[in-house]
Structures are given as C-alpha cells and as structure tokens.
C-alpha beads as a LAMMPS data file, in Angstrom:
LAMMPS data file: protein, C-alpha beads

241 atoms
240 bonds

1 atom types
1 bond types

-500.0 500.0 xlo xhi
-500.0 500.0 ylo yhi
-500.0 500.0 zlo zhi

Masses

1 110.0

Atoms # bond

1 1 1 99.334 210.955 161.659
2 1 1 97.068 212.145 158.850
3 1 1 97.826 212.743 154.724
4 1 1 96.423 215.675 153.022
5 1 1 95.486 215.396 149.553
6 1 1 94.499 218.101 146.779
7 1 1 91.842 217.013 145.028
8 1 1 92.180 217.336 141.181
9 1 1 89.774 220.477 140.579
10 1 1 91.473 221.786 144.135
11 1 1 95.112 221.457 142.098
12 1 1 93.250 223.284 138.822
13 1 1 91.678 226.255 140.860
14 1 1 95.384 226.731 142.928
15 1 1 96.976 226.425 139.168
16 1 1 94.698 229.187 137.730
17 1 1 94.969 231.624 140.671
18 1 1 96.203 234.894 138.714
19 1 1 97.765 237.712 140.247
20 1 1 96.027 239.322 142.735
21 1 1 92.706 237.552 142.870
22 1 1 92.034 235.822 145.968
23 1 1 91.102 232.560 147.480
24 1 1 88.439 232.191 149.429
25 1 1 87.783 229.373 152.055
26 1 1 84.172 228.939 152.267
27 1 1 83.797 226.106 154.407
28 1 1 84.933 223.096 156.516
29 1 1 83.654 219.739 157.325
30 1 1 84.466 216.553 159.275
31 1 1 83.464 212.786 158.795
32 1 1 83.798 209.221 158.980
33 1 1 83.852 207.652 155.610
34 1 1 87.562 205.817 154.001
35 1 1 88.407 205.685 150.645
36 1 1 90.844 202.960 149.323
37 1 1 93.507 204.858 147.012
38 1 1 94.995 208.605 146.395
39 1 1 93.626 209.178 142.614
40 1 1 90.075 208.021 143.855
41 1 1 90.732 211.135 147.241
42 1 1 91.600 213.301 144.165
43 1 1 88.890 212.346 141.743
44 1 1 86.082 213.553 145.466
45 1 1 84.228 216.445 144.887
46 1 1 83.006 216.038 148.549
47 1 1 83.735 214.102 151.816
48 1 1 82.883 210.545 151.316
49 1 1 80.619 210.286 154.493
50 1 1 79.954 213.697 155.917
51 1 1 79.114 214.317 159.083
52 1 1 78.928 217.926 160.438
53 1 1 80.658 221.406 160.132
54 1 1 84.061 222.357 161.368
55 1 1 85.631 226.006 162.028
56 1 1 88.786 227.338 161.407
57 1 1 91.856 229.724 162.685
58 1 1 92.200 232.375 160.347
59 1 1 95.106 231.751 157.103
60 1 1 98.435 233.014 158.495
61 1 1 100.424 234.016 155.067
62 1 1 104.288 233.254 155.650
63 1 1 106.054 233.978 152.141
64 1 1 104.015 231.908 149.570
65 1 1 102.312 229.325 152.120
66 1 1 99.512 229.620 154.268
67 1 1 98.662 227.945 156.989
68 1 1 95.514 227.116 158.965
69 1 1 93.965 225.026 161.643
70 1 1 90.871 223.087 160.819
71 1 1 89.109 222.503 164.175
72 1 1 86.102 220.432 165.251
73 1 1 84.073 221.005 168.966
74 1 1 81.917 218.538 169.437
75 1 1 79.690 221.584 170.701
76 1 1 79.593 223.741 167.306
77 1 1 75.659 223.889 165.904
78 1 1 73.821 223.473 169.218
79 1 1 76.081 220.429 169.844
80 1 1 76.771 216.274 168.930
81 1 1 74.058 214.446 169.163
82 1 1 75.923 211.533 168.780
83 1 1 79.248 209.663 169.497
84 1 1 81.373 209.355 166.120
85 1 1 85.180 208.754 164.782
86 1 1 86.666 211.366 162.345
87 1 1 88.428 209.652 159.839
88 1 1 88.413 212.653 157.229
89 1 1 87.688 216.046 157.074
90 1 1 87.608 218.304 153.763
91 1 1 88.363 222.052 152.796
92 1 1 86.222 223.795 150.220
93 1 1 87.309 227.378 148.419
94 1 1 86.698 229.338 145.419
95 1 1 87.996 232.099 143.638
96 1 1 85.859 234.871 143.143
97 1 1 82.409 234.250 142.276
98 1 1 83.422 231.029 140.889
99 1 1 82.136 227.492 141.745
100 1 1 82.995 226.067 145.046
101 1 1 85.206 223.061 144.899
102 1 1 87.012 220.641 147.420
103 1 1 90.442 222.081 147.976
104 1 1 91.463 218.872 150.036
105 1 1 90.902 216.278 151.891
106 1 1 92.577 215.416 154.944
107 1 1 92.636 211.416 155.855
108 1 1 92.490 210.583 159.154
109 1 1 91.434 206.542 158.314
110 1 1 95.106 205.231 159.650
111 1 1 94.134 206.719 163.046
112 1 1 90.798 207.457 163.632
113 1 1 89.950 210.533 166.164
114 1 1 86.731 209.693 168.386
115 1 1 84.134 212.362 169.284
116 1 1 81.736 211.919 171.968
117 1 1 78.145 213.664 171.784
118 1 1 78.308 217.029 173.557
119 1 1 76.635 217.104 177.067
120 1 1 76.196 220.440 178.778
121 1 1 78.512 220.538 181.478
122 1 1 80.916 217.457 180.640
123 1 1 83.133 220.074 178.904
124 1 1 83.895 220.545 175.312
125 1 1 86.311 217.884 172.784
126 1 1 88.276 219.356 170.264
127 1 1 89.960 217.933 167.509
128 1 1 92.776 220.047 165.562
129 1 1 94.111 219.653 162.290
130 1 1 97.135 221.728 160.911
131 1 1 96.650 222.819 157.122
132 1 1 99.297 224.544 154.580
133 1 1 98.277 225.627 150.918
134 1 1 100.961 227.143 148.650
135 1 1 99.747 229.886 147.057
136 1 1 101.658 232.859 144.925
137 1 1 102.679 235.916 147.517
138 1 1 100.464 237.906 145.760
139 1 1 97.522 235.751 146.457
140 1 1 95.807 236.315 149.647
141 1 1 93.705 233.528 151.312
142 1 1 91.008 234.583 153.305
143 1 1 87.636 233.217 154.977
144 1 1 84.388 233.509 153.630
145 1 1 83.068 232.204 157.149
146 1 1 83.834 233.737 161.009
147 1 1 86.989 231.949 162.401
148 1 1 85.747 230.314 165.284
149 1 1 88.468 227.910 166.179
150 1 1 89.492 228.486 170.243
151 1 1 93.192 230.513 169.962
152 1 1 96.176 228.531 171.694
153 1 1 99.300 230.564 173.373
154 1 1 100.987 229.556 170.314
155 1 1 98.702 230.243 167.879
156 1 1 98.180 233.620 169.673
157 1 1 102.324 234.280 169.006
158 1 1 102.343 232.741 165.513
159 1 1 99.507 235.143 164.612
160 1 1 101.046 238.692 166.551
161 1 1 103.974 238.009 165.010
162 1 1 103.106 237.257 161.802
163 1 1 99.504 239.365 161.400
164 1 1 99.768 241.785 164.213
165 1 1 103.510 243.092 164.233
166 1 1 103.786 244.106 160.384
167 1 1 100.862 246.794 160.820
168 1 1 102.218 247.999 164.314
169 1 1 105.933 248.589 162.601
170 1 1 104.024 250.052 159.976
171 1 1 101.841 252.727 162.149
172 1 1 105.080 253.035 164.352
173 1 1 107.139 253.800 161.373
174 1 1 104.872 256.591 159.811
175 1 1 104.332 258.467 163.343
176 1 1 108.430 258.374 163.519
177 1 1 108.254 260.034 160.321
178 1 1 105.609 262.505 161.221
179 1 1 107.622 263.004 164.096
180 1 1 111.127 264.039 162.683
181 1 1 108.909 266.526 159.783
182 1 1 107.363 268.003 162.707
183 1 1 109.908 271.498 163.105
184 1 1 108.331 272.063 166.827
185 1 1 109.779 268.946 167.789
186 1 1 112.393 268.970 170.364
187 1 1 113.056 272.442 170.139
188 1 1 116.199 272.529 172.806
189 1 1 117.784 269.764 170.679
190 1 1 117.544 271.389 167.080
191 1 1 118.968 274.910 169.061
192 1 1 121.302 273.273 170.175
193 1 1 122.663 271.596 167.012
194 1 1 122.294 274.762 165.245
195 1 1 124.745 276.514 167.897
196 1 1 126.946 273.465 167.552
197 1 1 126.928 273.912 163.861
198 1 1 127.799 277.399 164.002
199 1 1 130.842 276.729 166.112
200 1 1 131.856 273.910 164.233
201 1 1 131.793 276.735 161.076
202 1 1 134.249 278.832 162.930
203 1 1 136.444 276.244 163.705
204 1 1 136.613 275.013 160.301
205 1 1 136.811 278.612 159.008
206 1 1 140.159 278.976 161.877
207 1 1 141.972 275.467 160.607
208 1 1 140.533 274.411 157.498
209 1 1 141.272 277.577 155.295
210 1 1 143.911 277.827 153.442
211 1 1 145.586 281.101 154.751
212 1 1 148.943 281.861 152.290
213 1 1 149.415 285.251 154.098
214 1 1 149.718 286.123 157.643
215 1 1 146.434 285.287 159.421
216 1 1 144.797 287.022 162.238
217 1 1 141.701 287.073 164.165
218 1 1 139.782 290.377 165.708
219 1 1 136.804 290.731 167.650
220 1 1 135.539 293.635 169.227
221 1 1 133.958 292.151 172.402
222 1 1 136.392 295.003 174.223
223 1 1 138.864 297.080 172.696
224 1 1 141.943 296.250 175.044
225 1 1 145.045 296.022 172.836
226 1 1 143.166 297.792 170.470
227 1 1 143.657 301.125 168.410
228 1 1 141.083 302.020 165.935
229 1 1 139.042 304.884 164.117
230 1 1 135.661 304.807 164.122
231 1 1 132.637 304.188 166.901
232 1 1 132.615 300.869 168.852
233 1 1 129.519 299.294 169.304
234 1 1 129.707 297.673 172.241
235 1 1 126.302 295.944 172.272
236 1 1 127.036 293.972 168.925
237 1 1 130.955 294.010 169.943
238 1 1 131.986 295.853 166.679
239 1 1 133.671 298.855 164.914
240 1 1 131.158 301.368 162.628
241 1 1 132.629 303.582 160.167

Bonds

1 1 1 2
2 1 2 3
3 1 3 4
4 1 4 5
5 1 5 6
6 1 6 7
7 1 7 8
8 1 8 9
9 1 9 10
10 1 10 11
11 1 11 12
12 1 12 13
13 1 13 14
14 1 14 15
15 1 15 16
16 1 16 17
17 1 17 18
18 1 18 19
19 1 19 20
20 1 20 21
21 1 21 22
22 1 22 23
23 1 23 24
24 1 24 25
25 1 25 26
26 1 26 27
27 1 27 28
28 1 28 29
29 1 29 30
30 1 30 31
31 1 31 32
32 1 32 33
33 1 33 34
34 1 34 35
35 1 35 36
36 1 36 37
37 1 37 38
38 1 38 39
39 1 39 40
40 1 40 41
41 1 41 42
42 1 42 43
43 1 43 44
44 1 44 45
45 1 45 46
46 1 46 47
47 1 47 48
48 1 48 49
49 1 49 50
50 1 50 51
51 1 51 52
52 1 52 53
53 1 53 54
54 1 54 55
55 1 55 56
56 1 56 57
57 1 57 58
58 1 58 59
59 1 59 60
60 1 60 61
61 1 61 62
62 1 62 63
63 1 63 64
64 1 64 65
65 1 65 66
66 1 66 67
67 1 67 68
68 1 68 69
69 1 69 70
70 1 70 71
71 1 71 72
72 1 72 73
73 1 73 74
74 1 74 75
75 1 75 76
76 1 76 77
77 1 77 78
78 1 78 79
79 1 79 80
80 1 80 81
81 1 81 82
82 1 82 83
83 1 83 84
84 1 84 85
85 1 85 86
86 1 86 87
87 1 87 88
88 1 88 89
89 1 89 90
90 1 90 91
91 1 91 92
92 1 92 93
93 1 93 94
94 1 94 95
95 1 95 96
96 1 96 97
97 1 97 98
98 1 98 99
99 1 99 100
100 1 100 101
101 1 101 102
102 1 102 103
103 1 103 104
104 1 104 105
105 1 105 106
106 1 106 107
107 1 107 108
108 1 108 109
109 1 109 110
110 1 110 111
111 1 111 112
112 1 112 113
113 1 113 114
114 1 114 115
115 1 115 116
116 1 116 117
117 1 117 118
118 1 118 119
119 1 119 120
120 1 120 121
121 1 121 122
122 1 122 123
123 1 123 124
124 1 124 125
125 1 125 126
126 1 126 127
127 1 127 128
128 1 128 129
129 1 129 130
130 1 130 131
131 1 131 132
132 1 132 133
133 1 133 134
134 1 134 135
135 1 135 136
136 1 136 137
137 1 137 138
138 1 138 139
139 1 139 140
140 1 140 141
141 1 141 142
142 1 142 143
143 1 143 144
144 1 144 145
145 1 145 146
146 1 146 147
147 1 147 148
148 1 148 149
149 1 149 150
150 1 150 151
151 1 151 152
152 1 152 153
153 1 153 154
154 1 154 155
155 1 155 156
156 1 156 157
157 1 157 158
158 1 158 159
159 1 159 160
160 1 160 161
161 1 161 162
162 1 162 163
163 1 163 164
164 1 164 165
165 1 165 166
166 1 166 167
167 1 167 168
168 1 168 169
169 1 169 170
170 1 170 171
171 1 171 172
172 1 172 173
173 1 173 174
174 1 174 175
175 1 175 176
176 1 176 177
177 1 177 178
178 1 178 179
179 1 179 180
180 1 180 181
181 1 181 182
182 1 182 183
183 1 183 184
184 1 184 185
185 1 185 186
186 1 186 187
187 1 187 188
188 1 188 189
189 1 189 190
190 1 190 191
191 1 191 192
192 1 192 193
193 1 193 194
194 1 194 195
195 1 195 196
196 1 196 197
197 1 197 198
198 1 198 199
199 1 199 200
200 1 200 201
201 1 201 202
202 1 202 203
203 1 203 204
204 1 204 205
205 1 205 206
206 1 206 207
207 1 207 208
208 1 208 209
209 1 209 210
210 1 210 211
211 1 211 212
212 1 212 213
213 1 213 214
214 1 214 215
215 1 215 216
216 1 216 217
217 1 217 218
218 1 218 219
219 1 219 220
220 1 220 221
221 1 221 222
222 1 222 223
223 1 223 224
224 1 224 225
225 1 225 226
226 1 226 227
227 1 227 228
228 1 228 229
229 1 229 230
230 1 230 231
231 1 231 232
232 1 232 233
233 1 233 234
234 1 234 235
235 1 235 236
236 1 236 237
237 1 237 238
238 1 238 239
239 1 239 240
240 1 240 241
C-alpha cells in the first residue's frame, strides 16, 4: 500500500485552475528518501532523495477525476546502473506558462518496491503506481512529456472506452446524419414510402371524411357500368369534356 499526498503549492495551483485552462504534467520521478510526517510531504517542493525519471500512461478524464499510471522500467535512460528501493515517487505540473510545482508525492516508505540495475537480456522490472487528481470537467489534464508507460489489456479497455469510443460515436453519428440528408439514399425505400403515403391518402380520404350526403366513388380505368358524355381517355383512365 502507498499514500498520496498534495503538496501545499500542488493544492494552490489545483485551487486556482479557472475555467478552461489546462494542467499540464511535465514530469515524473522515483526515489528512495522517507520523510517523518504529512505537513512536512506537503511543505516538499521536490522528492526528498531523487533518484531517476519515471513515465506515464496518458490522463484518462472520467467526470471531474483523472486518472493516471506513474510507471518506472528499470531500463528508461539507457538503463539502472544500480540496484535501489523506491520508497517515493513525485508528480510535477503547471498551468500554463506558470512555474512548475510538485503536484504530489506518492509514499511508498511502509513498503518499499526494489529495483534491480537493468542488464541487457535479464528482461525489464516495472513498477506501477495508480494516480487520480480531481480537477473541474472543464479542465483538461494533459502531458507535457511522450507517455511511455507499456499499455496493459486493461488499460487498453479503460482507455477505448473512455478516449477512443466518444470520438468513434461522434464520427459515426455525423456520417448517420449525412446519410439520412443525402436524397439519393435508398432510393427504392423513399419510392416506396411515397406510394405508401399516397395510398394511405386515399384511404383516409374513403373513411376519414366526413360525407353528410350520399357518397360515391368513380374511376374511369374502363367504362363498364358506365354512361357518360364526353371522350374517355383511356391512357390516364378519365372523362374530357
């Protein structure tokens, strides 16, 4: 288990965000030093014995929190020379072109988290640790650095579903619109519901009027039954005068 805790000018430059600016992570680190009490981890304006550079995921925004993974290879910067245990790491940010300032600090002293030098070919240690800032929704959080943390299946779902699938509905929504403005589109369908709307007329026209005399239908598709004056068109099945 590890406790994260906002350092005092991290808590001022989350308090002052304003609407619309963003907050930039600039950079993250790991080391190995302790501190003894919570309002001497706020009072830090850096990591109390740093020791080299971390990475990142990228910040996943899910309603006003976002959420990040601070990750340390022991291969990142041409690799460890040596052997040391991560008892803290920190996150820096800034707003604008503002000073850069120790969001947090993440204490790892209760349960220290060894990392062996890097040897080519002996494979590659990582160390993860989950991060969540609240920040106002309209507040984005972004990098100032390439996310180069390694992707897991479920950090892979968490971000398609939470990065990826918004702009997909989005692009899928406006070609569906496109689509039904287009008047070529499905031509057999739209001549078909304008036939069915034409009978539909007549039918309502047959049932729906209200008829106070005695009603009667004529058509001149033949003239059987029929006796008339004038010339019968045959072709557009009526009587001319």
């Amino acid at each position: 288990m590890y406790g994260i805790v906002f350092t005092s000018a991290g808590e001022e430059l989350l308090a002052g965000l304003g609407t619309g600016e963003t907050l930039t992570i600039t950079r993250c680190m790991v080391g190995s030093g302790i501190i003894g009490t919570i309002s001497e981890a706020k009072a830090l304006t850096g990591l109390v014995q740093p020791v080299a550079a971390a990475t990142s995921t990228k910040p996943l925004h899910k309603g006003n929190n976002v959420s990040m993974v601070v990750e340390y290879r022991n291969d990142l910067d041409g690799g460890l020379d040596t052997s040391f245990d991560i008892t803290e790491f920190g996150v820096w940010a800034q707003v604008g072109s503002g000073e850069e300032v120790l969001l947090l600090r993440g204490d790892l002293s209760d349960n220290p988290h060894p990392v062996k030098a890097y040897v080519s070919g002996e494979g590659v240690e990582i160390q993860r640790f989950p991060v969540t800032i609240g920040v106002s929704g309209e507040c984005p959080v972004v990098l100032g650095y390439s996310a180069l943390a390694f992707m897991t299946a479920e950090d892979v779902t968490d971000y398609c579903m939470t990065a990826v699938l918004p702009i997909f509905l989005e692009q899928v929504q406006d070609r569906i619109a496109a689509h039904n403005a287009d008047p070529t589109a499905h031509l057999h369908l739209r001549t078909y519901m304008d036939d069915l709307a034409g009978r539909l007329a007549m039918i309502e026209l047959q049932y729906a009027t209200d008829v106070t005399g005695n009603p009667w239908q004529v058509d001149f598709i033949d003239l059987e039954g029929l006796s008339v004056t004038g010339v019968w068109n045959q072709a557009e099945a009526r009587i001319e005068f």
